[in-house]
N, C-alpha and C positions, 0 to 999 in steps of 0.2 A: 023180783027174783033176778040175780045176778046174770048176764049168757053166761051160757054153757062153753066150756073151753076145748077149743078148735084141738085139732089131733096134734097139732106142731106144738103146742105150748107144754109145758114143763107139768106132769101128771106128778100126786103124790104118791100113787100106784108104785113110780118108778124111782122115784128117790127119797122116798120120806125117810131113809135108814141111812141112807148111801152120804158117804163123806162130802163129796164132789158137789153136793146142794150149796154147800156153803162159798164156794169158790162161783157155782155158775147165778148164785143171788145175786153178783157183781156185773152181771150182763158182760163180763170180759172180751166180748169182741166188738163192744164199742167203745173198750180204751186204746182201740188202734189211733184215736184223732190226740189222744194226750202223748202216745208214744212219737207222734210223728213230729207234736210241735217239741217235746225234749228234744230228740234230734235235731232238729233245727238252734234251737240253741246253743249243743254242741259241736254244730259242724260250724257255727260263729264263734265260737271260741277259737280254734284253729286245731292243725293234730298237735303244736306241742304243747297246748294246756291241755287236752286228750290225753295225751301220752305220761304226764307228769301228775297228774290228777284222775286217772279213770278208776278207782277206786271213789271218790265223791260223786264222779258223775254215773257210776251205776246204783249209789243209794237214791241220790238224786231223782232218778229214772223210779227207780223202787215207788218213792213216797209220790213222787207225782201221780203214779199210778195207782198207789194205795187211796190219794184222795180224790181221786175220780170216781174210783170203786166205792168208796164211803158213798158221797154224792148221788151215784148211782141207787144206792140202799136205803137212805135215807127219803128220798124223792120217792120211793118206793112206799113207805109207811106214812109219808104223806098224805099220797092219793089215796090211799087205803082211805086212813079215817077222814077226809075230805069227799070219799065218796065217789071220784071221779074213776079210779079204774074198776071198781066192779059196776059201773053205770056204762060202761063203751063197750057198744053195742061194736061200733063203725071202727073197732083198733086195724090197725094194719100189724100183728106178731110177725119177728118182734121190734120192730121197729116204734110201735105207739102202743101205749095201752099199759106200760108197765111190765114189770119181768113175771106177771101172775101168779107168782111163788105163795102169796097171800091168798091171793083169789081163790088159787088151785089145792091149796091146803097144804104144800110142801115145805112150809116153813111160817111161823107163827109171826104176828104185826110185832108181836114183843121178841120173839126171836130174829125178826130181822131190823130192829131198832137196836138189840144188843151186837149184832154183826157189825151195823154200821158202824157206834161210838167205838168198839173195838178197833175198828179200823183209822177212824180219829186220833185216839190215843196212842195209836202205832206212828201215824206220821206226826204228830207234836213230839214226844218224844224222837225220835230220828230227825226231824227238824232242828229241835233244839240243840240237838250237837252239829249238825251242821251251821249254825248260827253262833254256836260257839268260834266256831274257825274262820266265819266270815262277815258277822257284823251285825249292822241295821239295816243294810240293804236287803239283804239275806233276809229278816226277819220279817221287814214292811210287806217285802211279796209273798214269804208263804203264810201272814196271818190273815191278807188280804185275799189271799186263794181259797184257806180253807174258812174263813167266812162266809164271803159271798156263795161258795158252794153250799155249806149247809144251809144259808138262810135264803137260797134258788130258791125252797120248796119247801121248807120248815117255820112250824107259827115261831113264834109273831111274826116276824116281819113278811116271810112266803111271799118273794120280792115277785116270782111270776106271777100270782096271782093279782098283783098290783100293775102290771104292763112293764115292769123292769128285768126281764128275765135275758130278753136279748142282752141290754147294756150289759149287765151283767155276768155272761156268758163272755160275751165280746171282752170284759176287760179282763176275767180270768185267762183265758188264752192268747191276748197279748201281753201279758205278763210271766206266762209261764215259758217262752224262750230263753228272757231274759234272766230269768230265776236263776238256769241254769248256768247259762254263760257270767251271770254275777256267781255263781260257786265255782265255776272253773278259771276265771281271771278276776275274782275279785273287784269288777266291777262292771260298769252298763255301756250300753255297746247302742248309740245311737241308728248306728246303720241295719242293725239287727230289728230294733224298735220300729223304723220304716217297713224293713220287711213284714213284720206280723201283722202289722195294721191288716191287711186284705184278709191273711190268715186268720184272726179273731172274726173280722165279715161273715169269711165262710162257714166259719164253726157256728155263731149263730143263726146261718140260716139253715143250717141242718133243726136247731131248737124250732124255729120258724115254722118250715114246713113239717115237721111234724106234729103239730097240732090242727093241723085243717082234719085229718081223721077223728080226733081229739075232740072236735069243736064243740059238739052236742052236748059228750057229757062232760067237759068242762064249764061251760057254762050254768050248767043245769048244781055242779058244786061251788059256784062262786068265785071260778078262776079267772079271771078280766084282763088276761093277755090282749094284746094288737088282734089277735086272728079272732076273739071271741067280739072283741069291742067295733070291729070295724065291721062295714059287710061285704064278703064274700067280692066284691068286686074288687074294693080297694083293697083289700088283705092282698092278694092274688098280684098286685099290682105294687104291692111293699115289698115284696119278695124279689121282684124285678129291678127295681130300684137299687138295692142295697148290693143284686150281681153288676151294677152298672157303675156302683161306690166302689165296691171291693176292686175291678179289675181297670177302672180309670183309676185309682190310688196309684197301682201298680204301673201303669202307663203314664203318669203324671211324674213318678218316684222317677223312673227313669230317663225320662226326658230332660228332669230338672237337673239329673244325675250322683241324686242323692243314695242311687244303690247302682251296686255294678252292673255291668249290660247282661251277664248270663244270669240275675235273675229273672230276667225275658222268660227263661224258661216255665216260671209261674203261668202265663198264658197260654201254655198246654191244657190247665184245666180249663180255660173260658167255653170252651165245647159242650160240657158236663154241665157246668152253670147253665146254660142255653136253651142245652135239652130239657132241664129242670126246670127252668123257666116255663118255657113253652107248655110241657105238659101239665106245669100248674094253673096253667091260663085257662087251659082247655078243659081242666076236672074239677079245678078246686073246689068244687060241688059233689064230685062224685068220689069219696074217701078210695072205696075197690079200685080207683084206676091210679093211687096216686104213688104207687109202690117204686114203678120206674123211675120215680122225680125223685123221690127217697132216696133212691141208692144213687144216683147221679150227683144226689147232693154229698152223700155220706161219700164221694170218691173223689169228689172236688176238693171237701176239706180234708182230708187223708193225703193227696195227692200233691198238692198246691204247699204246705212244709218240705214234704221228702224232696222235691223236685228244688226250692230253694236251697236247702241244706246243699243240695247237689253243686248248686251256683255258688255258694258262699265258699266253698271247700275248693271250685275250679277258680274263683277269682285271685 
């Protein structure tokens, strides 16, 4: 029998009628980490391609956000029929475990598969004209973003299932600064591309650490991520690693002075990283304590764009 769903998660009770199901199927408050690397792209662009272009760079904004919400949905109807969110006992809501909409009976496996492709077709479409105005380049990254997102967590390939889910992750969000700033100047912006490297880090280790909660019943469906395939010592210890990759990038970038000195600011989040570290060292056994390391990490990679953007715009 599936658990029983905790008082915080989404009841069919309460929305099975209600319009707004469809919008919160989207998990919408964890496209703050897409909203912030957009930003970051455009505050690389400068304010006059802003200023001259903000009309592209608010669809821009739209579709990138429309294909994370896809992503979100579709990942969702994955684990369904994979078995893995109605088997986690150990979720952390809503952080792990899937948005329960399925679980919870508030929206059908086949009505949240039509949500998603819906949302697919909305950003190809809107892609495609933007692609009309801007090129190949333009094209390479958003076929390469909504790829690799739908095939995160959709057969055949179900690349996290395979241990590629980080890479993955990682290349979709260093790519989607540059996305933008290629639709606002028309072309790539090397110094911007240094910047995201740490940023795409952090964004996958938000995927990272949420699967130590995950871990049981992922494995138990055949999901052979780092966190399933290694044990609990060294998982714990990959995560540490990759905050000591991310924020020496960023101290190497600027040493060598491949980025301007007020990206420094980016190391406002190493404290965040830290604390998330540390607490994953100390649980990564015990899923219930591992909420604090979650949100530490969800503010790191949230925090660590905005605060760049901030440096690119003063440089």
């Amino acid at each position: 029998m599936p658990p029983s769903p905790v008082a915080i998660e989404p009841q069919a009770a309460d929305l099975a009628h209600h319009p707004v199901r469809w919008w919160l199927a989207t998990r919408p408050a964890f496209l703050t980490i897409t909203l912030a690397g957009a930003l970051l792209g455009i505050a690389a662009s400068g304010w006059a391609a802003l200023q001259q272009h903000w009309p592209l760079a608010l669809l821009g904004l739209i579709l990138a956000l429309l294909t994370h919400a896809a992503v979100n949905v579709i990942n969702d109807v994955a684990d369904h029929h994979n078995g893995t969110d109605a088997a986690n006992t150990a979720r952390l809501f809503p952080f792990t475990g899937g948005s329960r909409f399925i679980q919870n009976g508030v929206l059908s496996a086949t009505q949240m598969r039509s949500l998603a492709y819906g949302l697919f077709a909305l950003v190809i479409v809107g892609g495609l004209y933007l692609v009309s105005l801007r090129g190949l380049p333009l094209l390479l990254i958003g076929v390469a973003g909504v790829l690799l997102g739908w095939a995160y967590s959709a057969p055949p390939l179900q690349l996290n299932s395979r241990g590629l889910g980080e890479p993955s992750v990682a290349a979709c969000f260093l790519l989607l600064p540059q996305g933008m700033a290629v639709l606002l100047t028309g072309g790539w912006q090397s110094t911007l591309l240094w910047a995201s490297l740490p940023y795409a880090l952090l964004t996958s280790l938000l995927l990272y650490i949420n699967q130590f909660p995950d871990r049981d019943a992922d494995r138990q469906a055949g999901k052979w991520h780092w966190v399933v395939r290694l044990p609990l010592a060294q998982a714990r210890m990959v995560y540490a690693l990759l905050v000591v990759l991310a924020y020496g990038l960023l101290a190497m970038l600027l040493w060598q002075q491949r980025l301007p000195l007020f990206t420094a600011l980016g190391l406002l989040t190493l404290p965040l990283s830290g604390f998330a570290s540390v607490q994953l060292w100390q649980h990564a056994g015990e899923p219930s304590h591992l909420r604090p390391a979650i949100i530490a990490t969800i503010m790191a990679a949230n925090l660590y764009p905005l605060l760049l953007a901030v440096a690119l715009l003063l440089a």
